[in-house]
C-alpha positions in Angstrom: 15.0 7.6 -3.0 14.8 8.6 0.9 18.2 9.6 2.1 19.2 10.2 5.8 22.0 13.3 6.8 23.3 12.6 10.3 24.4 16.4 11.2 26.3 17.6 14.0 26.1 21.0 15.7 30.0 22.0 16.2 31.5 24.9 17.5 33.6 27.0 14.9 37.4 25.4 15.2 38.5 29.3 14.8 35.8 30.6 17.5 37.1 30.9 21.4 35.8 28.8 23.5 35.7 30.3 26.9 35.7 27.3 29.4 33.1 27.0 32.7 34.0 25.5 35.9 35.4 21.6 34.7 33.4 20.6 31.8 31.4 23.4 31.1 31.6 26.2 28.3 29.8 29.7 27.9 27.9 28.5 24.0 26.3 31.9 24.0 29.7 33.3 23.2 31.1 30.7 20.6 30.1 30.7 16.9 28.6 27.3 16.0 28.2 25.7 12.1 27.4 22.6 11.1 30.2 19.9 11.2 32.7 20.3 8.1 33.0 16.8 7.4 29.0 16.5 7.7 28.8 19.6 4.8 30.4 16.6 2.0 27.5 14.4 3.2 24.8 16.7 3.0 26.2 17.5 -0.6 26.5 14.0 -1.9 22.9 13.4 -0.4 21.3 16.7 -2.3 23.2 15.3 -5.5 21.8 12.1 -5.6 18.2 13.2 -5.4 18.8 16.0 -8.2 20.5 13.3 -10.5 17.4 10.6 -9.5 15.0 13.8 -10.2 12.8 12.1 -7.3 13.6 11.5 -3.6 14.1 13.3 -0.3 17.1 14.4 1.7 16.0 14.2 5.9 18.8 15.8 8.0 18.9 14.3 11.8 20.3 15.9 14.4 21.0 15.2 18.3 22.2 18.4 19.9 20.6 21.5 21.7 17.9 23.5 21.1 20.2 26.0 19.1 21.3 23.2 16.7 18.0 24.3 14.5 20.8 27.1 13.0 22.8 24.2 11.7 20.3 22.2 10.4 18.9 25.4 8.7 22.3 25.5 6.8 22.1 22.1 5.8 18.4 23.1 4.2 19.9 26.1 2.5 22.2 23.4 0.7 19.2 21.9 -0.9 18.0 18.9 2.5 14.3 19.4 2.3 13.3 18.6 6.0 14.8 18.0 9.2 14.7 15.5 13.0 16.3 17.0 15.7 16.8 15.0 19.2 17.2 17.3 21.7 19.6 17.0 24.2 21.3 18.8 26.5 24.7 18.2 26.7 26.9 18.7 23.7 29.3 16.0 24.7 26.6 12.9 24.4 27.9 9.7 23.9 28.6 8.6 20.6 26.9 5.1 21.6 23.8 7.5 23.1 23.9 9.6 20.1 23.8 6.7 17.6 21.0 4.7 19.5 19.0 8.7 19.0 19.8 8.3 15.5 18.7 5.1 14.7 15.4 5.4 16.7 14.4 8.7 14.9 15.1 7.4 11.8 13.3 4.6 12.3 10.5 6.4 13.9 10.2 8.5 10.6 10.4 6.1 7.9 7.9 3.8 6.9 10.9 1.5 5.8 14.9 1.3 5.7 16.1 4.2 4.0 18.2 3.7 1.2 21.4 5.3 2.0 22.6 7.2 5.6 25.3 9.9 5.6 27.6 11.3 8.2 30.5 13.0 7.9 33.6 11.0 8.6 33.9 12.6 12.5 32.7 15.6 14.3 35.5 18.5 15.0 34.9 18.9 18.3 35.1 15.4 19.9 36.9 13.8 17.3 35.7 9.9 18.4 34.9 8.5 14.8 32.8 5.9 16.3 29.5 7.1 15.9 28.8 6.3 12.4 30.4 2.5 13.0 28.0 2.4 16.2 24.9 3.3 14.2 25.9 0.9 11.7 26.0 -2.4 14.1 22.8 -0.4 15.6 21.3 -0.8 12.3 22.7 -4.2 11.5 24.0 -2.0 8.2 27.0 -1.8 6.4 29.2 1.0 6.8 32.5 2.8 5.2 34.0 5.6 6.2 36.6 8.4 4.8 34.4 8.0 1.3 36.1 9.9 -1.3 34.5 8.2 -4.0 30.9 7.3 -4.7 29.1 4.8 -7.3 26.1 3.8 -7.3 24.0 1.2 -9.7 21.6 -1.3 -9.2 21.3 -1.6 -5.5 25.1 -1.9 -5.3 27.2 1.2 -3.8 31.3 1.1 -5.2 33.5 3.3 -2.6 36.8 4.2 -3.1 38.3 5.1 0.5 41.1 6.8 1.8 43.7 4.7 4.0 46.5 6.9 4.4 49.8 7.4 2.5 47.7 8.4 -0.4 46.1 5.3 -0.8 43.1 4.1 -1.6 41.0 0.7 -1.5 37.6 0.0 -3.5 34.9 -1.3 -1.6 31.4 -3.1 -2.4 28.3 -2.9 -0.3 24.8 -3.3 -1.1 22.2 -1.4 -0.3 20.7 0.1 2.1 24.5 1.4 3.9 26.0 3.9 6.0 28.5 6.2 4.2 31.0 8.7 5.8 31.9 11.4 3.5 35.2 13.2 3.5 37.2 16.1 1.6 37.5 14.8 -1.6 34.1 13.5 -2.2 32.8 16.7 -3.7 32.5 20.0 -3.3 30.1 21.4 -1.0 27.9 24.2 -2.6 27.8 27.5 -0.9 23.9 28.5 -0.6 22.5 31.8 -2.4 20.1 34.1 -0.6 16.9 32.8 -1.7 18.6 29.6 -0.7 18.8 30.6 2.9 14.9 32.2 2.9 13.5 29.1 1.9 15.5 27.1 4.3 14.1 29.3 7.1 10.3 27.8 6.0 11.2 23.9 5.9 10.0 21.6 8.5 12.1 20.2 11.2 10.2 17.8 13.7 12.1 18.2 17.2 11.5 15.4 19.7 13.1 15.3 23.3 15.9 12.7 23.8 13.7 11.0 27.1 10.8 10.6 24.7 13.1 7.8 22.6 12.7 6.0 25.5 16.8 4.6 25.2 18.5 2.7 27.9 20.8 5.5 29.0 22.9 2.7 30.7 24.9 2.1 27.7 26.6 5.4 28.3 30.4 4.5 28.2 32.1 7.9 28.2 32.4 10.4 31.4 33.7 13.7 30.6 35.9 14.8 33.2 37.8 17.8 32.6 38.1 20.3 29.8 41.1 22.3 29.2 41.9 25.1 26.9 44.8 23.9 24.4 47.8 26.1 25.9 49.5 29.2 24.2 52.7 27.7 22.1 55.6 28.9 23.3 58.2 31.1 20.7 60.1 28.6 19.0 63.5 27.7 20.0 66.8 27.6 17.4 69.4 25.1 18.4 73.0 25.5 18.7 76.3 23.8 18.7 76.5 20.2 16.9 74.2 18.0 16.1 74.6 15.5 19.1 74.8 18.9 21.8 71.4 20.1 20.0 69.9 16.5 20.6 71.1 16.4 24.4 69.4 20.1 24.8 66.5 19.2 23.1 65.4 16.1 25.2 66.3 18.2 28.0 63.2 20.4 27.0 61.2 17.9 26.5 62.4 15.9 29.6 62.4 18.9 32.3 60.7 21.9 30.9 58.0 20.6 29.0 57.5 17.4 31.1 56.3 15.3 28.3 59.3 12.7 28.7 
């Protein structure tokens, strides 16, 4: 069983972020880990292959240089060798980024593999397209938000989340394209000799020009990044419930100007 991690390099959502001119950021300064979402994946992935007692678990990974830390981590969870597509830019496009994906996982296996994991969306762009775009890439199926995972005789049986705390059951053969979430399992925390090992694994790095991708596809510009402002102390109401309604869309209307 050959099994393919799609990893993300993410800042820490508790780290500050100290922002660069318009769409820059000082990364030197700001923890990075690998995606939360994309931990579940690399977890379900490692399982598999210890319940088959045969297999491989290959983490990919477009990001910088510096994204060999994360894919460490992922190692230290139990992935046994790593691809990283190095770019740049952490903000690639998530039609770039799956086009990266596809072609290094092509270039490494000698077939299709027989499952792909993401996480259900990276924290720090939040676009939940890539692993649909590397889907129709791959001409593979794909489900995301996965909490639930059966598989037997080339079939896999996902049970999904769809909000309001339900669920729906889905077939696919295959190979497929499955994006994990909370819920799936739970991801193991690595022990020391863990870690050491992790630090002697391979990871082949290949430069993003060397895919040879038609960078025309790009769709997304990134314009401007803003820190998230301070929340103001909240506010209690007074008077009656109509006179704390008029106040209220006052607020909103002429102090906070989102009306």
């Amino acid at each position: 069983m050959q099994i393919y991690v799609c990893v993300k390099h993410v800042p820490d959502t508790a780290a500050t972020i100290n922002i660069v001119g318009d769409t820059g950021y000082k990364d030197t300064a700001c923890k990075f880990i690998i995606n939360p979402y994309d931990e579940y994946a690399v977890e379900e992935a490692v399982q598999r292959v210890e319940k088959a007692g045969s297999g491989e678990v290959i983490v990919v990974t477009v990001g910088p240089e510096a994204a060999v830390s994360t894919m460490r981590a992922a190692m230290a969870m139990g992935a046994h060798r790593g691809i990283l597509v190095k770019v740049q830019s952490q903000f690639l496009d998530s039609t770039l980024t799956s086009l990266a994906l596809k072609a290094a996982i092509e270039q490494d296996g000698d077939g299709a593999p027989d499952i792909i994991f993401t996480g259900k969306n990276a924290v720090d762009t939040e676009g939940f397209q890539t692993q649909y775009r590397l889907a129709a890439a791959m001409n593979l199926p794909v489900v995301s938000e996965v909490v639930n995972l059966e598989i037997d005789n080339g079939q896999a049986v996902v049970e999904r989340e769809v909000g309001g705390g339900t669920r729906e059951v889905l077939e696919m053969k295959l190979p497929c394209i499955i994006g994990a979430t909370k819920g799936l399992n739970e991801p193991r925390y690595p022990k020391f000799p863990d870690i050491m090992k992790a630090k002697k694994k391979e990871i082949k790095e290949i430069d993003f020009d060397q895919l040879g991708l038609d960078t025309s596809v790009d769709q997304t510009e990134l314009l401007k990044l803003e820190a998230v402002p301070e929340r103001s102390s909240a506010q209690i109401m007074q008077g009656s419930i109509r006179e704390q309604v008029i106040e209220l869309v006052r607020i909103l209307r002429e102090d906070d100007k989102v009306l």
